[in-house]
C-alpha positions in Angstrom: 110.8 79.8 107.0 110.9 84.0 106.6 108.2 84.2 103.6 107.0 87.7 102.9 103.7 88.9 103.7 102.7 90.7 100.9 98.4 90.5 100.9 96.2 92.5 98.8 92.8 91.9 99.0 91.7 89.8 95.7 89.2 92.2 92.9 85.7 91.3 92.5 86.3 89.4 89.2 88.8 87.0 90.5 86.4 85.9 93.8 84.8 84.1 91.1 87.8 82.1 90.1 88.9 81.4 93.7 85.4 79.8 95.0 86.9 77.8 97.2 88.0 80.5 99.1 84.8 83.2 98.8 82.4 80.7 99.0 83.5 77.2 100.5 80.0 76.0 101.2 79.2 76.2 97.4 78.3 72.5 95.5 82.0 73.7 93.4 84.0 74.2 96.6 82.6 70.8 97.7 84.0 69.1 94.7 87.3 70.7 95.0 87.5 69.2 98.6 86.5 66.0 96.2 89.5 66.4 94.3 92.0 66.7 97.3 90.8 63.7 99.1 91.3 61.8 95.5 94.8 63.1 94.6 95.6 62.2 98.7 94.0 58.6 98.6 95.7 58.4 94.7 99.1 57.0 96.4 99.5 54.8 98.8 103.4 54.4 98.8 104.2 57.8 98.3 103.9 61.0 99.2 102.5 63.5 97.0 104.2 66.8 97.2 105.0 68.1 93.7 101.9 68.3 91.5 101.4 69.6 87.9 98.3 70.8 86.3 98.1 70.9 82.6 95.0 70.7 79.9 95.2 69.5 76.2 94.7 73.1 75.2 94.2 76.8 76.0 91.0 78.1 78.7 89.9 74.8 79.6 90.4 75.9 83.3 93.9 74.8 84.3 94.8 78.0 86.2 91.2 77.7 87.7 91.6 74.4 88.7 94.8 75.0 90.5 94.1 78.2 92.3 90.8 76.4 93.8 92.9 73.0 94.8 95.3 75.1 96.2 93.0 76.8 98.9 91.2 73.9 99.7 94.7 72.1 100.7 95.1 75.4 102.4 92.1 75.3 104.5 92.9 71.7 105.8 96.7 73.6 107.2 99.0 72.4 104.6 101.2 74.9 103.4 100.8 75.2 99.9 102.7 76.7 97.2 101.2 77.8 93.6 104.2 77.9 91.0 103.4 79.2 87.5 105.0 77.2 85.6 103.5 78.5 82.3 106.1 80.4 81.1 104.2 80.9 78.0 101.2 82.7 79.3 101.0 83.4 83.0 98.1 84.0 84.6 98.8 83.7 88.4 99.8 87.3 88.9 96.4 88.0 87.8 94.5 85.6 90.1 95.7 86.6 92.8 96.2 90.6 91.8 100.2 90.8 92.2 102.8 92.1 89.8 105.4 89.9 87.8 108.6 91.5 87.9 110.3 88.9 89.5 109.4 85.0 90.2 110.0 81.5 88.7 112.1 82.4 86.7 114.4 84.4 88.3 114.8 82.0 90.9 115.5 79.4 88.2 118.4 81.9 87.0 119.7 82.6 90.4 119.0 86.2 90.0 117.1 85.6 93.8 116.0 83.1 96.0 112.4 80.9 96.4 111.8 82.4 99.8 112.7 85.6 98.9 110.3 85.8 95.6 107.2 84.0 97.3 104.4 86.0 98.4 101.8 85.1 101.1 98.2 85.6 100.2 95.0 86.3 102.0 94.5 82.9 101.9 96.1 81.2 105.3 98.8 78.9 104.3 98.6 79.9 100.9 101.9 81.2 98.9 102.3 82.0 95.0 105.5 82.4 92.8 104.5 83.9 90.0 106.2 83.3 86.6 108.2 86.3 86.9 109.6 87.9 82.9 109.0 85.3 80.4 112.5 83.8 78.9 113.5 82.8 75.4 114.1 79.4 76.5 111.5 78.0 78.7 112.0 74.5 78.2 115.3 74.7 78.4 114.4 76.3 82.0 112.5 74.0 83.0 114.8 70.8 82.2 118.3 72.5 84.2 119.8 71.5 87.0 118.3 74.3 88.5 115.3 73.0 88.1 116.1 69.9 89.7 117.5 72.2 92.5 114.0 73.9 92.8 112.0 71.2 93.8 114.2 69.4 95.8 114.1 73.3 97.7 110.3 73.9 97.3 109.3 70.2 98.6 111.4 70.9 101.9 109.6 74.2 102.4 106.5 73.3 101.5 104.1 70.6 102.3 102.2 70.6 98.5 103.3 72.0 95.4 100.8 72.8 92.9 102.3 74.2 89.2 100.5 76.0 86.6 101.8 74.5 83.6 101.2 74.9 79.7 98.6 73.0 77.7 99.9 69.8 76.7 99.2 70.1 73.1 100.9 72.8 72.7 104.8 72.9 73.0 107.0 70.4 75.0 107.4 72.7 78.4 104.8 70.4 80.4 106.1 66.7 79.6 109.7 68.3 81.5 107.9 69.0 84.2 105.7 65.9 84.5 108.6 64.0 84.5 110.1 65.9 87.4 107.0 65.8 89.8 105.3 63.2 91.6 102.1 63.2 89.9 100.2 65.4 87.4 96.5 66.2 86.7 94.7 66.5 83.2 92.2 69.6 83.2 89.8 69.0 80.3 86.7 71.2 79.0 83.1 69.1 78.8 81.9 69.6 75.0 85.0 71.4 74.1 87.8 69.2 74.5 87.6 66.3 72.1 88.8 62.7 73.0 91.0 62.5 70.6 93.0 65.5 72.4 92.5 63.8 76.0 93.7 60.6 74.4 96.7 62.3 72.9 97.7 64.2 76.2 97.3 60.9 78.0 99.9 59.3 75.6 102.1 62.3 75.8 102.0 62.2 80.0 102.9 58.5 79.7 105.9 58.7 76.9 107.6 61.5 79.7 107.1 58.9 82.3 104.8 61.1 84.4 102.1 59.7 86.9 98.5 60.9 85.8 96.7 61.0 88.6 93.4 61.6 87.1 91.3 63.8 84.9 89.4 67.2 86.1 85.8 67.3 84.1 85.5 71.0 83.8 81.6 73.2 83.0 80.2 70.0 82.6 76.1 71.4 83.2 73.6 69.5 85.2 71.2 71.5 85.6 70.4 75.7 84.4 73.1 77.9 85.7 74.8 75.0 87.7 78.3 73.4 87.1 80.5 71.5 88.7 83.8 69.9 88.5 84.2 65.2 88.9 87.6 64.2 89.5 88.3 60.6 87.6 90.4 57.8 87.7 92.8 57.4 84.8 91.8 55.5 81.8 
């Protein structure tokens, strides 16, 4: 696989965002490594190789949650691939400091190819496609054949699949896509997101016929100036 090498060393603000990766021995990197032994011990039948990550509603720490998953399965030598699916509001170009003239969803309209519009990061092992221009039509996108044709591509190519996807909550784009992977992931915001929301996202996740693979507690404090992230069964 010819994936281009495009690395730029990651600002100051965003080393914040990508623990895992500027400092793995931190309590937070530790729970990420949490997380990826749950979602890999989460199915014993199949493999889990598509994954979405979605909240009930805006900066609950979605984009976060998948940037930091996505090294840590780098760091054990899968080769990972971050799609941003939010076709809404990206926010992957700015993690990891690239432009988005080109990406998801020029691949989706054939205008190029996956390998050709995935970038390498400085992250061994890790790739990004970033959301590339923002259409009139993203669930229409995101329900095509080409679609289909993606992840049938990216799953060959790569051995997890991690997308960014839009709060649940808020428009239709991310029960598509949890209905086309092999397992999503519900971010939600301790003292922010109400249970009525979590509740509702559940239901929504299970009328698409996606596999919720667990809930992400995000900011929840236990003690002055320390957070950290618990991965939990489904309710």
């Amino acid at each position: 696989m010819a994936l281009k090498s495009k690395k730029k060393k990651t600002s100051g603000d965003n080393s914040r965002k990508l623990v895992a990766s500027f400092d793995p021995k931190s309590p937070i990197a530790e729970q990420y490594r949490t997380i990826r032994t749950n979602i890999q011990y989460s199915s014993v039948d199949e493999e889990l190789k598509a994954i979405m990550v979605t909240s009930t509603g805006p900066a609950e720490g979605k984009s976060t949650t998948v940037a930091n998953l996505a090294v840590v399965f780098a760091q054990q030598g899968k080769k990972v691939l971050i799609v941003d699916a939010d076709l809404r509001r990206p926010t992957v170009h700015y993690t990891f400091n690239r432009n988005n003239i080109y990406g998801f969803t020029t691949v989706l309209t054939k205008q190029t190819t996956l390998l050709n519009a995935v970038e390498a990061t400085d992250e061994e092992n890790l790739y990004i496609l970033t959301s590339g221009p923002i259409p009139p039509n993203p669930a229409e996108l995101l329900s095509s054949k080409s679609m289909e044709q993606f992840i049938e591509e990216a799953k060959q190519e790569f051995d997890i699949v991690l997308f960014d996807s839009p709060p649940l909550l808020a428009v239709a784009d991310p029960q598509i896509l949890a209905n086309q992977c092999d397992g999503s992931i519900l971010v939600v915001f301790s003292g922010r997101t109400e249970i009525d929301q979590a509740k509702k996202a559940k239901e929504l996740l299970e009328n698409a016929q996606g596999k919720l693979l667990g809930v992400v507690l995000n900011h929840q404090e236990i003690a002055k100036d320390n957070y950290y992230y618990y991965y939990g069964s489904k309710r």
